[in-house]
N, CA, C and O atoms as a CHARMM CRD file, in Angstrom:
* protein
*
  272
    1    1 UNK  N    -15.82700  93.14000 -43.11500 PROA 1      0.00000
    2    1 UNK  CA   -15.87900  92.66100 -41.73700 PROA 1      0.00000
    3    1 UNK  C    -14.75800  91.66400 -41.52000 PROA 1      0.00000
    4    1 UNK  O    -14.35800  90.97000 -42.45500 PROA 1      0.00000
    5    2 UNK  N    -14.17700  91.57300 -40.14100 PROA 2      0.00000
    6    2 UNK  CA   -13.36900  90.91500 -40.06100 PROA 2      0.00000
    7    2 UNK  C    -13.13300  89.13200 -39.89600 PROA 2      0.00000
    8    2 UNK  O    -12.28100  88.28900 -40.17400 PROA 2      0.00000
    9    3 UNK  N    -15.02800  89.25300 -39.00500 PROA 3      0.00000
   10    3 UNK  CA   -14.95600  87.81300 -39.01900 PROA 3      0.00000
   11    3 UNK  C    -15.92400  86.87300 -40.61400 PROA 3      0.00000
   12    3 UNK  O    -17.03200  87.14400 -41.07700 PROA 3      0.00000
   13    4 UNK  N    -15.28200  86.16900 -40.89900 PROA 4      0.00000
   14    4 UNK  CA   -15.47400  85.61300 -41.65200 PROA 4      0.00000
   15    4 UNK  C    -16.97300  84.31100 -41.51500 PROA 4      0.00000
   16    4 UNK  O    -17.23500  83.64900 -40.51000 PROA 4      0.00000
   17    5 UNK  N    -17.56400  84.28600 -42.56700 PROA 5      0.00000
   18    5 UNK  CA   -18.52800  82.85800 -42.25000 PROA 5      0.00000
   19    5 UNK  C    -18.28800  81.68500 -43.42800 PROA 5      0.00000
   20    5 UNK  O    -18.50600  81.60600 -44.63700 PROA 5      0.00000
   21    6 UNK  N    -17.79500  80.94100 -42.53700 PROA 6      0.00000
   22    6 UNK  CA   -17.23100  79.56900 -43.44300 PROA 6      0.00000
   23    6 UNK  C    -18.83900  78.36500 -43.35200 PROA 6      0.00000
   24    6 UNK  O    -18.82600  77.13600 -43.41400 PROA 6      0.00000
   25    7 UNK  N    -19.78900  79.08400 -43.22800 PROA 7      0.00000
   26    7 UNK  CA   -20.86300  77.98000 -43.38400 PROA 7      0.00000
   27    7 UNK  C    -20.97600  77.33700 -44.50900 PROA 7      0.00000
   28    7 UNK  O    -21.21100  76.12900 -44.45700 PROA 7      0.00000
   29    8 UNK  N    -20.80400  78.14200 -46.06100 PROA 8      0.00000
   30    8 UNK  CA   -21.03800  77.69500 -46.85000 PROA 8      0.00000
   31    8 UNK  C    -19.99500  76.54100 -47.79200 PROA 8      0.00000
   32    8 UNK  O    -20.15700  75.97500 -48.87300 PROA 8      0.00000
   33    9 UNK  N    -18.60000  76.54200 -46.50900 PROA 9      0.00000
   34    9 UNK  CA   -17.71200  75.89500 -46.79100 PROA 9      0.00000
   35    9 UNK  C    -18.14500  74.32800 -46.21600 PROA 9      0.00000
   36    9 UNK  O    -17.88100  73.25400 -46.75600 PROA 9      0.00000
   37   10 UNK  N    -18.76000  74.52100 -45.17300 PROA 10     0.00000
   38   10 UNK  CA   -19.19800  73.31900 -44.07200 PROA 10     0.00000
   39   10 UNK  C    -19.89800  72.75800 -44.97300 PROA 10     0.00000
   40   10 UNK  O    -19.19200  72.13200 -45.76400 PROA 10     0.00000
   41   11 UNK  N    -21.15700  72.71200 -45.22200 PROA 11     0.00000
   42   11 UNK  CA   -21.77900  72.30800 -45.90500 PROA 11     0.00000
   43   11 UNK  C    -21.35500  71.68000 -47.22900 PROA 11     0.00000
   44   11 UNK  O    -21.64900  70.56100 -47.64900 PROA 11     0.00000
   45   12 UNK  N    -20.66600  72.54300 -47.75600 PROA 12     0.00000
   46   12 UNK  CA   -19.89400  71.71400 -49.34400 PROA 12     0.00000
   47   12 UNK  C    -19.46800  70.34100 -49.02500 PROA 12     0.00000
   48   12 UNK  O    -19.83500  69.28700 -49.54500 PROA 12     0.00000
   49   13 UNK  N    -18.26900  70.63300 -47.67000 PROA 13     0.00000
   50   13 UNK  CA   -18.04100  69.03800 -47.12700 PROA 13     0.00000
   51   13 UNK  C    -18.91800  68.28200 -46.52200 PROA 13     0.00000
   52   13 UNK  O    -18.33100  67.40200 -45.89300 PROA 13     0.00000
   53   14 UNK  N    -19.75200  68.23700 -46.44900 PROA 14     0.00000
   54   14 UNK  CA   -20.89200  67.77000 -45.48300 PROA 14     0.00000
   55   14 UNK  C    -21.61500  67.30600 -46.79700 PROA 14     0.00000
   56   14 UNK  O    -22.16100  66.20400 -46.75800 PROA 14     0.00000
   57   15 UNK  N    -21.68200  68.11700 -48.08300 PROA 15     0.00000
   58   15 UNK  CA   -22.51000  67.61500 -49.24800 PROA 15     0.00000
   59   15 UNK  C    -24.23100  68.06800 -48.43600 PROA 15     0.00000
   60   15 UNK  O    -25.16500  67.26600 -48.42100 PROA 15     0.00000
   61   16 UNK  N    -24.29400  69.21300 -47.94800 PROA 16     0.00000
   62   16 UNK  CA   -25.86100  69.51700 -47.53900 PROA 16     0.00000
   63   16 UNK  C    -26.20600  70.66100 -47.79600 PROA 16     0.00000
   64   16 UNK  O    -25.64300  71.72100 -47.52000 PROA 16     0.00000
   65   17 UNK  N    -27.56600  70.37900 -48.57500 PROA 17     0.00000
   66   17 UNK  CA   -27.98600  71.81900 -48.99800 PROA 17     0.00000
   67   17 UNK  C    -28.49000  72.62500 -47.83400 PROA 17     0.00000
   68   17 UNK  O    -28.35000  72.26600 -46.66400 PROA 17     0.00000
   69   18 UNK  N    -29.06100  73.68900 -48.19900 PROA 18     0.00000
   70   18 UNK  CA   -29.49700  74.66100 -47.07700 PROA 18     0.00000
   71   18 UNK  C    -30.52100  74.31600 -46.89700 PROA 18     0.00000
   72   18 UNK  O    -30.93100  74.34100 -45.73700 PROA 18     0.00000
   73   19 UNK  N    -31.24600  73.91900 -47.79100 PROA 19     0.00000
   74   19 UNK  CA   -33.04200  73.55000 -47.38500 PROA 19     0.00000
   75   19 UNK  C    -32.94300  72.53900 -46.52600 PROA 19     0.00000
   76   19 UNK  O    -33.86900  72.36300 -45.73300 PROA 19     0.00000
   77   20 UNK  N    -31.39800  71.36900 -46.51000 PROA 20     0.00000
   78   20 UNK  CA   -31.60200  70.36800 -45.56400 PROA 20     0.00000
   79   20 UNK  C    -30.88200  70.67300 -44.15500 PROA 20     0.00000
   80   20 UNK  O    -30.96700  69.80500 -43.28600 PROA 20     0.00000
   81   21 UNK  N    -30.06700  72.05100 -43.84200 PROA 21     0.00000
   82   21 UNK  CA   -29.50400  72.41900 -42.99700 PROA 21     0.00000
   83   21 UNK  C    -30.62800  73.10400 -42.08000 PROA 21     0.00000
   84   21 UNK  O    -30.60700  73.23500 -40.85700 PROA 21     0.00000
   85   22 UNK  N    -31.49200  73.45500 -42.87600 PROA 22     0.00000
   86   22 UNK  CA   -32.34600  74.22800 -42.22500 PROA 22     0.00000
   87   22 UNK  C    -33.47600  73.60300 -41.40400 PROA 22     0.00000
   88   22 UNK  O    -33.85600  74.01100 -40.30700 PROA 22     0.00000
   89   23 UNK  N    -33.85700  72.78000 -41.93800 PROA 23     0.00000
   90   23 UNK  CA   -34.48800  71.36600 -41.40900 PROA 23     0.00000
   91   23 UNK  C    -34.38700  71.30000 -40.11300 PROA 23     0.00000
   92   23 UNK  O    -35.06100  71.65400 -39.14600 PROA 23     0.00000
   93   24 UNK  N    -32.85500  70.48000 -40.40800 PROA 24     0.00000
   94   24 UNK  CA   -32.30900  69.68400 -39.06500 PROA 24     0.00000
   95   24 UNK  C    -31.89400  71.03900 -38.46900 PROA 24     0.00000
   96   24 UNK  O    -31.34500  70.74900 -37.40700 PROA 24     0.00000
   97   25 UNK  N    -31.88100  72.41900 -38.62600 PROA 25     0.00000
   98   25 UNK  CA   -31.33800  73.35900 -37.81300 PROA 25     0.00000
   99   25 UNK  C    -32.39400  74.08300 -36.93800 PROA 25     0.00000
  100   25 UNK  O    -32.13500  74.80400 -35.97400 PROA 25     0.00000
  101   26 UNK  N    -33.48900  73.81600 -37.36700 PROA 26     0.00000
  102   26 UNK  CA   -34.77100  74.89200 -37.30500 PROA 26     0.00000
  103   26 UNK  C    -34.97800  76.10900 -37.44700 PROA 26     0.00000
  104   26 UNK  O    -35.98200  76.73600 -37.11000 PROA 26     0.00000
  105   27 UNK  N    -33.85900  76.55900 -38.04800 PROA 27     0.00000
  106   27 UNK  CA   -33.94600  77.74500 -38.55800 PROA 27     0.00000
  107   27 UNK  C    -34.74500  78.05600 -39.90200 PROA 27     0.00000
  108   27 UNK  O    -34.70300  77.22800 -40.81200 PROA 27     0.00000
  109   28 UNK  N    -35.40500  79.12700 -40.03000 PROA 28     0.00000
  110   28 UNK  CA   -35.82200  79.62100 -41.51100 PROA 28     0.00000
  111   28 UNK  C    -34.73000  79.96800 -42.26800 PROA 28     0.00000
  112   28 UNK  O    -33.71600  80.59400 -41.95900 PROA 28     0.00000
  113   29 UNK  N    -35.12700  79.40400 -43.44300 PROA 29     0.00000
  114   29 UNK  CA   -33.98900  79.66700 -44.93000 PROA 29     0.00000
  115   29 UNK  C    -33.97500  81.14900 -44.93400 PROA 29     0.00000
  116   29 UNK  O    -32.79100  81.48000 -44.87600 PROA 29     0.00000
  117   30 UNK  N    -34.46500  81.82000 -44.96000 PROA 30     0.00000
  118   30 UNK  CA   -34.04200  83.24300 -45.01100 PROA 30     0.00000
  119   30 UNK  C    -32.84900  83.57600 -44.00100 PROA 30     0.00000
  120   30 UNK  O    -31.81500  84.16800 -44.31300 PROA 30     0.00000
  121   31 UNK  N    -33.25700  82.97400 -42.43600 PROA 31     0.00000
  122   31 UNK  CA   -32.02000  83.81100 -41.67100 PROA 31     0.00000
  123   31 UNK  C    -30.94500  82.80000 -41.90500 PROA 31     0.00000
  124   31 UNK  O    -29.87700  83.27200 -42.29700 PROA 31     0.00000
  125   32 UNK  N    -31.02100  81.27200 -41.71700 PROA 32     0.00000
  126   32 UNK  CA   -29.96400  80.45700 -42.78700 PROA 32     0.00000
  127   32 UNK  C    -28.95400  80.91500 -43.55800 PROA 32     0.00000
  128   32 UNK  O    -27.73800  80.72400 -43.56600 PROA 32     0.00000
  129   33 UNK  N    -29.92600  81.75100 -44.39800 PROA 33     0.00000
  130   33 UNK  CA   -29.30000  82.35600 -46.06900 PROA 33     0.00000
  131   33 UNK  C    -28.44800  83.51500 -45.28300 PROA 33     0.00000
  132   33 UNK  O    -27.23700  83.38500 -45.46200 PROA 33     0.00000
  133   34 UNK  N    -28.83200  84.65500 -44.42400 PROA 34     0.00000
  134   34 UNK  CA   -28.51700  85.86000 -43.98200 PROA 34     0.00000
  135   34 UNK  C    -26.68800  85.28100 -43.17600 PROA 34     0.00000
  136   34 UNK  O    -25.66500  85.90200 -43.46300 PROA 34     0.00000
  137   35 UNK  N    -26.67800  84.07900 -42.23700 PROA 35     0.00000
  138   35 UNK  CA   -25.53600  83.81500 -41.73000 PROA 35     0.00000
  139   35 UNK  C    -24.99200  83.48300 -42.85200 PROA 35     0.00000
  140   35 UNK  O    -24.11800  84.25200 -43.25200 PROA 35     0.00000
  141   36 UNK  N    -25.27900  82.40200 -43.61400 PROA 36     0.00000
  142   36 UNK  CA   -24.49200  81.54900 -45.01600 PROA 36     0.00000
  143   36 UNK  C    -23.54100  83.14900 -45.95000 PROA 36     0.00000
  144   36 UNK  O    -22.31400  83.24800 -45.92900 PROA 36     0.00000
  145   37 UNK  N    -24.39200  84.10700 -46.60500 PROA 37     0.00000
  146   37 UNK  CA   -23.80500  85.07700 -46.98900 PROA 37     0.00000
  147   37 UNK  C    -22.82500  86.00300 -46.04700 PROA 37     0.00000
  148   37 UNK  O    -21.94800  86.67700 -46.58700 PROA 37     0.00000
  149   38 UNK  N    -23.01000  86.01400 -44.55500 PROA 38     0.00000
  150   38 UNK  CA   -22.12100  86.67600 -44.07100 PROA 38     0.00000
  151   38 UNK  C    -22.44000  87.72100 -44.18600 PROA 38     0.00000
  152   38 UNK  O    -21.65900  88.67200 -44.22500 PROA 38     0.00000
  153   39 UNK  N    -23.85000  87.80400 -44.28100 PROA 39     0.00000
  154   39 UNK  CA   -24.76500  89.34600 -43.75900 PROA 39     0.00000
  155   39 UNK  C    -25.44400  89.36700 -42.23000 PROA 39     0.00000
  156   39 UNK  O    -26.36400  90.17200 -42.08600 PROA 39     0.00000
  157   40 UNK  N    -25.17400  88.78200 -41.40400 PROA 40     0.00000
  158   40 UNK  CA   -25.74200  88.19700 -40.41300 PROA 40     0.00000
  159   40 UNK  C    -24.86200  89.29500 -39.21700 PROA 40     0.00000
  160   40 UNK  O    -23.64300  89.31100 -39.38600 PROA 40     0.00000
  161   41 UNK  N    -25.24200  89.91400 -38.40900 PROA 41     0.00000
  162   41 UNK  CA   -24.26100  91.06300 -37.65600 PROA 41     0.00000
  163   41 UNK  C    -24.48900  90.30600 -36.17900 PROA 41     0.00000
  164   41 UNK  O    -24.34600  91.01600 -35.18300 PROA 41     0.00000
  165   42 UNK  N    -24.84700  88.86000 -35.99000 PROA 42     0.00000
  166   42 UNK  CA   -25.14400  88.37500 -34.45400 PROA 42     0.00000
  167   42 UNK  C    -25.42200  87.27700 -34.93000 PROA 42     0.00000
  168   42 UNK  O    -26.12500  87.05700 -35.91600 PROA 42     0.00000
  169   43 UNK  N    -24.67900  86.24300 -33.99900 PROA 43     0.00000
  170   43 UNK  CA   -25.34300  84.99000 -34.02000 PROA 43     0.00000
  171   43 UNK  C    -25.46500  83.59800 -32.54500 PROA 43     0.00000
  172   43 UNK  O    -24.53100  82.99300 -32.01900 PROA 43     0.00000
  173   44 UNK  N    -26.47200  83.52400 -32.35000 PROA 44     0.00000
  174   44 UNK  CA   -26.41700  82.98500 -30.85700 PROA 44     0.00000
  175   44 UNK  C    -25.65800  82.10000 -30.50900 PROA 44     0.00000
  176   44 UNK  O    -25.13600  81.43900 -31.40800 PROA 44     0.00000
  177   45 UNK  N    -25.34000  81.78800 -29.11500 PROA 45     0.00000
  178   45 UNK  CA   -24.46000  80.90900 -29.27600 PROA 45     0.00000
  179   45 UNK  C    -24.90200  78.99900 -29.67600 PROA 45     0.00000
  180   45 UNK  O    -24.37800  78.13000 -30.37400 PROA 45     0.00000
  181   46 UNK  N    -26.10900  79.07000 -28.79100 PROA 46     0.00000
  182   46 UNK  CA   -27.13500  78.14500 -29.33700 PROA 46     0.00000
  183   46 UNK  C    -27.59400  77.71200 -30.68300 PROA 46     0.00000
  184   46 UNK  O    -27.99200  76.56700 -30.89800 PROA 46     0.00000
  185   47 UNK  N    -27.53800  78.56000 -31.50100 PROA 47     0.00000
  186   47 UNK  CA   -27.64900  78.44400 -32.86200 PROA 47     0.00000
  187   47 UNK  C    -26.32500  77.64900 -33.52300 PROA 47     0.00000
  188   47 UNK  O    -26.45300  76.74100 -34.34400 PROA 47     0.00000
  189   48 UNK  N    -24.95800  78.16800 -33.00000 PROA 48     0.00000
  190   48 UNK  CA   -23.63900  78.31800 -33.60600 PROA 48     0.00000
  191   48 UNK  C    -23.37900  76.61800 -32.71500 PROA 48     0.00000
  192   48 UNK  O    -22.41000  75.98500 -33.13200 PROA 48     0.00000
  193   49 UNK  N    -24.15900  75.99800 -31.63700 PROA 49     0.00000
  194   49 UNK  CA   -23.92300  74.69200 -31.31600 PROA 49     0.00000
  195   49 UNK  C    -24.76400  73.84000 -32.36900 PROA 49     0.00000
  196   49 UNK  O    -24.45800  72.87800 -33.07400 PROA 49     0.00000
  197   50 UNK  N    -25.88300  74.53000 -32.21100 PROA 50     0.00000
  198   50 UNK  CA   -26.98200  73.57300 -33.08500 PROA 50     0.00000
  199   50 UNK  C    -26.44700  73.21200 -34.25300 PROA 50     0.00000
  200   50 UNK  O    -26.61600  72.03400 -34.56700 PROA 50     0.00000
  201   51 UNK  N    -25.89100  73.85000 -34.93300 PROA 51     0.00000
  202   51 UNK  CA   -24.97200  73.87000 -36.52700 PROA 51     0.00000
  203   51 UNK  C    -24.21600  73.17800 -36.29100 PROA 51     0.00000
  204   51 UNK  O    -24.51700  72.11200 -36.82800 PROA 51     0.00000
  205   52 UNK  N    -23.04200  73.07500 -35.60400 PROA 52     0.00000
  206   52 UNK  CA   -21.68000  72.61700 -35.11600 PROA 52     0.00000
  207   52 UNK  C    -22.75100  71.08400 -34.99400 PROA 52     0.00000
  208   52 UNK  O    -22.99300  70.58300 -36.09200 PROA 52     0.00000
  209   53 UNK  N    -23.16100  70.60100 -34.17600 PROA 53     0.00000
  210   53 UNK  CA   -24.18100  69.18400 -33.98100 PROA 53     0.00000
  211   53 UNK  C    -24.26700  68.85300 -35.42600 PROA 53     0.00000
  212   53 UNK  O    -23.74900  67.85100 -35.91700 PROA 53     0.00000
  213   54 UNK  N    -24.99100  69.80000 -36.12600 PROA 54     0.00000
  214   54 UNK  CA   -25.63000  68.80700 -37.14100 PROA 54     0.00000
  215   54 UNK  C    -24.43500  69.09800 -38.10800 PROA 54     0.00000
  216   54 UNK  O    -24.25100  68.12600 -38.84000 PROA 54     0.00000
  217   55 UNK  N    -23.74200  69.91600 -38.29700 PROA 55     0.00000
  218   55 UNK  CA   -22.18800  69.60100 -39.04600 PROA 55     0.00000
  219   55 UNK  C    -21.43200  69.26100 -39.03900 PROA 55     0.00000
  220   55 UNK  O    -20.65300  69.36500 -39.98600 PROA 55     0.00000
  221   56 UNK  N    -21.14100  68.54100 -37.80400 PROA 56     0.00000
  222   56 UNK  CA   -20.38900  67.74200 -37.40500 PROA 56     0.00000
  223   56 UNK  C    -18.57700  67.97800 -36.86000 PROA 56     0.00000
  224   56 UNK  O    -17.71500  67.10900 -36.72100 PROA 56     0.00000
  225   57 UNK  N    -18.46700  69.61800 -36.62700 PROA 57     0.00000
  226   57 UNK  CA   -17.59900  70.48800 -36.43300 PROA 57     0.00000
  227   57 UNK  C    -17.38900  71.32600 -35.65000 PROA 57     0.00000
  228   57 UNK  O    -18.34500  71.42600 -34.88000 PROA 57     0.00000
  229   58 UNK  N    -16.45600  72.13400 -35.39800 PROA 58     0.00000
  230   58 UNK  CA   -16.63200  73.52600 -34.65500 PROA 58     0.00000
  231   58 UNK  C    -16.44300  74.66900 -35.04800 PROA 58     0.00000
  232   58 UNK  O    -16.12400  75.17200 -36.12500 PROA 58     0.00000
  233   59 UNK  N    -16.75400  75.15400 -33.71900 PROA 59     0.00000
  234   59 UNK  CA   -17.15800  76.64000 -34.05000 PROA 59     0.00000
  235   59 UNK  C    -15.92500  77.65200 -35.00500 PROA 59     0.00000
  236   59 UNK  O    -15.96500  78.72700 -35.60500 PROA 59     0.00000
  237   60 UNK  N    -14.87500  76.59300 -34.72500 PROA 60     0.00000
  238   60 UNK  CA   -13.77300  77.61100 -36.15000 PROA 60     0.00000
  239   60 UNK  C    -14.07800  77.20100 -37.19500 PROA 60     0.00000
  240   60 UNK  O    -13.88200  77.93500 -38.16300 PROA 60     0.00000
  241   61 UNK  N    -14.51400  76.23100 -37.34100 PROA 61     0.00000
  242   61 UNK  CA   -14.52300  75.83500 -38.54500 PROA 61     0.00000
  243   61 UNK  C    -15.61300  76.61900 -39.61800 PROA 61     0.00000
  244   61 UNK  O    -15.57700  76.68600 -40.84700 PROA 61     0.00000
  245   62 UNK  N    -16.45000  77.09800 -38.78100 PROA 62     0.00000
  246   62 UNK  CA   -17.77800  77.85000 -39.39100 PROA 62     0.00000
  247   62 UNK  C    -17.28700  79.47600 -39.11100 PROA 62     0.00000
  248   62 UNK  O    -17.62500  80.23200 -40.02100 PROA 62     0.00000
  249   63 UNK  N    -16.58600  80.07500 -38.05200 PROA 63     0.00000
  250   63 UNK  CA   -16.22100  81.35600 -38.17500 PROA 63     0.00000
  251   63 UNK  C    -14.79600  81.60400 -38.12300 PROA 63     0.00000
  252   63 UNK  O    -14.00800  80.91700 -37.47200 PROA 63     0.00000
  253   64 UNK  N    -14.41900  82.83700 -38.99200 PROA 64     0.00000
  254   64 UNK  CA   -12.88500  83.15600 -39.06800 PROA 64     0.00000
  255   64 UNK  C    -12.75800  84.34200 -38.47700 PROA 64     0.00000
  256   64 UNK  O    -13.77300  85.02000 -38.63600 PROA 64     0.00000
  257   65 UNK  N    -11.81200  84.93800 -37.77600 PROA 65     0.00000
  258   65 UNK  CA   -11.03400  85.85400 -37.78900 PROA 65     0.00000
  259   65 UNK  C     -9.77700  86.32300 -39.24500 PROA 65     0.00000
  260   65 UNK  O     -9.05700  85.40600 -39.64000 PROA 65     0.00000
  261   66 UNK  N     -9.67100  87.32100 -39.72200 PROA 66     0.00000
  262   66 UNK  CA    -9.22100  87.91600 -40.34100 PROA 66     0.00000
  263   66 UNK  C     -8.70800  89.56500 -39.87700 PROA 66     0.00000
  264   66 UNK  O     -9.39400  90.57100 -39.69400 PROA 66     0.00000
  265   67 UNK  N     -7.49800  89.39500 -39.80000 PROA 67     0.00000
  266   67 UNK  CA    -6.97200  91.27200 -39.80200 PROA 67     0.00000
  267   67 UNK  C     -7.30100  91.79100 -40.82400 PROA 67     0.00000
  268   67 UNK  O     -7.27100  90.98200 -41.75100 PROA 67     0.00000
  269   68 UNK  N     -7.75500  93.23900 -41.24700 PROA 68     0.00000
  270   68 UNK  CA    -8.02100  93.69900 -42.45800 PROA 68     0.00000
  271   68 UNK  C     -6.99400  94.68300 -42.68400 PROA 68     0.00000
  272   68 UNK  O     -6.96100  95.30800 -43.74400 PROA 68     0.00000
């Protein structure tokens, strides 16, 4: 796929695990886990603010574009 998910990059700098992303995200660790791996085929835009809030970043910073 072309777009990329840099969540699990966010977090490294942020120093936050997923159990504590998930928390403050209200999301369940399973669909958490599903965006984090970049198995995730949709993601709201509400969700992609809520993250950005509690990560303290934006929305590039968590998704990439890539040409393949």
């Amino acid at each position: 796929m072309a777009i990329i998910v840099n969540l699990d990059v966010m977090m490294a700098k942020r120093k936050m695990s997923l159990n504590e992303l998930s928390d403050k995200v209200g999301l369940t660790l399973a669909n958490l886990s599903i965006l984090k791996t970049g198995k995730a085929k949709a993601i709201r835009f509400s969700t992609l603010e809520t993250i950005c809030k509690v990560l303290e970043c934006q929305p590039g910073d968590i998704l990439e574009y890539r040409d393949e």
